[in-house]
C-alpha positions, 0 to 999 in steps of 0.5 A, a space after each residue: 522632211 515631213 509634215 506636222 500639224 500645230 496650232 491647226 495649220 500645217 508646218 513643214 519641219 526638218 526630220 532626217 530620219 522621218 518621211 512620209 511612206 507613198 506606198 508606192 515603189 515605182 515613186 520617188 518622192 522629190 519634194 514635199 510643199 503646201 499649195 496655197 489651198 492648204 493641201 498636201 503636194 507630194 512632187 514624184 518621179 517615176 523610176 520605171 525606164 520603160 513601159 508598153 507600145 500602146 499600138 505595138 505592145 512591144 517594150 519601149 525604152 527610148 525616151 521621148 520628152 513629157 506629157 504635162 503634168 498630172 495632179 492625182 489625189 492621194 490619202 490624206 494626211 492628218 486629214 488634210 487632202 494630199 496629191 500627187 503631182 508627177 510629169 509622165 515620161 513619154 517613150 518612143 517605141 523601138 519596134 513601130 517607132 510610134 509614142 507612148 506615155 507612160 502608164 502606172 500601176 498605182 493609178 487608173 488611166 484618166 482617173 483622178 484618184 490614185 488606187 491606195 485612195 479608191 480602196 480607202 474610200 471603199 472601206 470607209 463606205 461600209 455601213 456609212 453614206 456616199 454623202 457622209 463620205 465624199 463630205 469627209 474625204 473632201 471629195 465631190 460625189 461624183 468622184 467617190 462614185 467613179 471610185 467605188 465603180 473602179 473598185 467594186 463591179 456592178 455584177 457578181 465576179 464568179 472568180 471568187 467563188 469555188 463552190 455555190 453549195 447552198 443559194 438563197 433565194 427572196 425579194 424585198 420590196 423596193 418602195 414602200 406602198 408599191 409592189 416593186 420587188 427587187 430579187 436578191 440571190 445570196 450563197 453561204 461561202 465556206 467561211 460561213 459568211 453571206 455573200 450577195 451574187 445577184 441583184 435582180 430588177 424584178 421577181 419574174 420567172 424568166 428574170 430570175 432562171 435567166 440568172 441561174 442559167 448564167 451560172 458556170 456550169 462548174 459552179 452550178 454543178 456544186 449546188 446541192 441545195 436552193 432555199 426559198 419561199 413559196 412564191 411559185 416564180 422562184 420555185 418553178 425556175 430553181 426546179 427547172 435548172 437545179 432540179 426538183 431535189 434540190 430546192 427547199 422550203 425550209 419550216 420558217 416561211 411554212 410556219 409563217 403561213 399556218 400561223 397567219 390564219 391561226 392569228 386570224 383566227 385569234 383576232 376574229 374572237 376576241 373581237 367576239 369574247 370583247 363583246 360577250 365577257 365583262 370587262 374584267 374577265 377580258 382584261 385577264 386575257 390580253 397579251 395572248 398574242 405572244 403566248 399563241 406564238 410562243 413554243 409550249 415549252 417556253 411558257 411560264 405558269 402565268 402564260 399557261 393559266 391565261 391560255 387556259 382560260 382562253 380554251 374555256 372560252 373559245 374550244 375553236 381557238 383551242 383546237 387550232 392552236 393545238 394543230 398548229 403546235 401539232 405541226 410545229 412538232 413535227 418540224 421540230 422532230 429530227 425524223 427520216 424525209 418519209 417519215 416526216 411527210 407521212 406525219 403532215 400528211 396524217 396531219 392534214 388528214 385531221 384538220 380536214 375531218 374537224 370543223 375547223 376551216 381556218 386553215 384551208 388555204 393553207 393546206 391548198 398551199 403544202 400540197 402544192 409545195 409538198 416535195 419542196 418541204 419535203 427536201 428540208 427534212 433530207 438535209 435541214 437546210 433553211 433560208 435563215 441567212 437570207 432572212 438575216 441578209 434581208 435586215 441588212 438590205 432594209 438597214 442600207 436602204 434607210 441609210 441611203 434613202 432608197 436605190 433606185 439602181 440595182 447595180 448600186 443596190 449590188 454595189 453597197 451589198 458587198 461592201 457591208 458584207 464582204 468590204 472589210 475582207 476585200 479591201 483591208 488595210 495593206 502594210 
């Protein structure tokens, strides 16, 4: 027998060759019926004929009676909810004498869901919302969640990992407006996918180094490299636990900082030649922005006329780009660590004997984090898939509105990137 739809309303029809695969082999399906909710009722037997001594843990073959009879939701069929509805054996222990009812492989104790269910529901919520999948499934929220907690642990497992040879370290705001950060450390596993192993409630030095100082030692000693910002909590923790060579600041977040004065530096003349030039002549000069930015190598010949009239006017914007290009060189340049260093130091050298002043802090900064940049030039490692990693997290947190939780922050991390993998579908 099996079930059909048509016409919108379930139907059952004789099918000798047909029957609906439980998946489960410990079952044997005896009856197949529609409650008058319209739902799937799917009436089984166990076939185990013993279970474990819950006082004892001796093996239990004596049948005692039943416990009542349990209903447990299944997956849906033809998107309609289907149950499970089974009486437990009760066994009489042959050691202590004491009762036991029999438990299931197939189904968390108390839960209300059976396994094959909570890895489905763990699926479907990649890239979605609880709300969009508990309405889906037909299901409250709150027992999707109890899945999802039965399914995926509020910390890293370190059981799935054999090595942690690169980590990424960086933190992403939690509220808009507000300076709340949550500390996100991800490694690269050996198939070159990101992992998230820890979600952290703050960014401060002794939250994140009591983290690190958590690691296994036989995982931490396969960490060769950690990548980071510039913020001194992360440096200063990721040295005092891996080390001083290990720690890298890779040239996106120090491009980011000598670039930040250069477009200072933009904004403040052309706030100058707006007033001094006519209109026309300032009008030839808009969209400079970009092309600042840009690689020289990139621009066509229109953007090189346009920066060339912009030098005429403005020989302070002109010799700070060329620094800036300057050092984009030398982090371009496939040099030796020593060499690479010897080239910023001349570099600062430079800036320093100029007029230019822009870029002060800046030098103040690499100085202080010179040996951290220094290390990118030994093996070129860089943070670039924690920055791919962080337009992910920006793209959960629109989708759910916001976690006020870091264990569900954690939760949803590895289900966008990792779920796909952890819970496929079995045959």
């Amino acid at each position: 027998m099996v079930i059909v739809k048509l016409d919108n309303k379930l139907s059952l029809i004789n099918m000798a060759d047909l029957s609906i695969p439980l998946g489960i082999p410990s079952l044997e399906l005896i009856t197949q019926t529609i409650d008058k909710e319209g739902n799937i009722i799917l009436t089984v037997q166990s076939m185990k004929a013993e279970c474990t001594c819950y006082k004892c843990g001796k093996t239990a073959t004596k049948r005692y009676g039943y416990a009542p009879i349990i209903r447990i939701r299944h997956l849906s069929i033809l998107d309609t909810p289907s149950y499970i509805e089974i009486q437990p054996v009760r066994y009489k222990c042959d050691n202590c004498g004491k009762v036991t009812t029999e438990s299931y492989d197939w189904c968390n104790q108390r839960s209300n869901t059976t396994e094959a269910l909570d890895k489905y529901l763990s699926r479907m919520l990649i890239n979605s919302t609880c709300t969009d999948v508990a309405k889906k499934e037909q299901l409250s929220y709150k027992t999707l969640l109890q899945a999802i907690d039965r399914q995926v642990g509020k910390k890293v497992d370190w059981r799935q990992y054999k090595d942690l040879k690169v980590i990424g370290i960086d933190e992403i705001s939690n509220k808009k407006g507000h300076q709340e950060y949550y500390t996100i450390i991800s490694v690269v596993c050996a198939n070159n996918k990101v992992s998230v192993i820890a979600v952290l409630a703050d960014r401060k030095k002794e939250t994140v180094k009591a983290f690190l100082e958590s690691i296994p030692l036989v995982l931490k000693k396969t960490v060769k490299t950690v990548c980071t910002d510039m913020y001194d909590g992360f440096v200063q923790s990721a040295i005092e636990v891996f080390g001083e060579k290990a720690v890298v600041i890779d040239r996106y977040h120090v491009s980011k900082l000598y670039r930040k004065p250069l477009d200072k530096l933009r904004i403040q003349e052309m706030q100058r030649l707006k007033k001094e030039l006519s209109q026309e002549k300032y009008a030839e000069l808009e969209g400079l922005m970009w092309i600042l930015r840009k690689n020289h190598e990139c621009l066509n010949e229109a953007d090189k006329r346009k920066l060339k009239k912009l030098y005429i006017y403005s020989p302070k914007l002109k010799q700070a780009h060329n620094f800036a290009l300057k050092l984009t060189h030398v982090f371009n340049t496939h040099g030796s660590r020593k060499s690479s260093i010897a080239k910023i130091n001349r570099w600062i050298s430079k800036v320093e004997r100029s007029d230019l002043t822009c870029f002060n802090l800046f030098i103040v900064t690499l100085e202080k984090y010179k040996a951290g940049i220094a290390n990118y030039f030994k093996n070129r490692k860089n943070s670039g898939f924690v920055e791919g990693l962080n337009n992910k997290i920006k793209v959960a947190k629109r989708r759910c509105y916001g976690f006020f939780k870091v264990e569900s922050l954690f939760q949803r991390l590895f289900l966008d990137l990792c779920g796909y993998d952890a819970f496929k579908p079995t045959n």
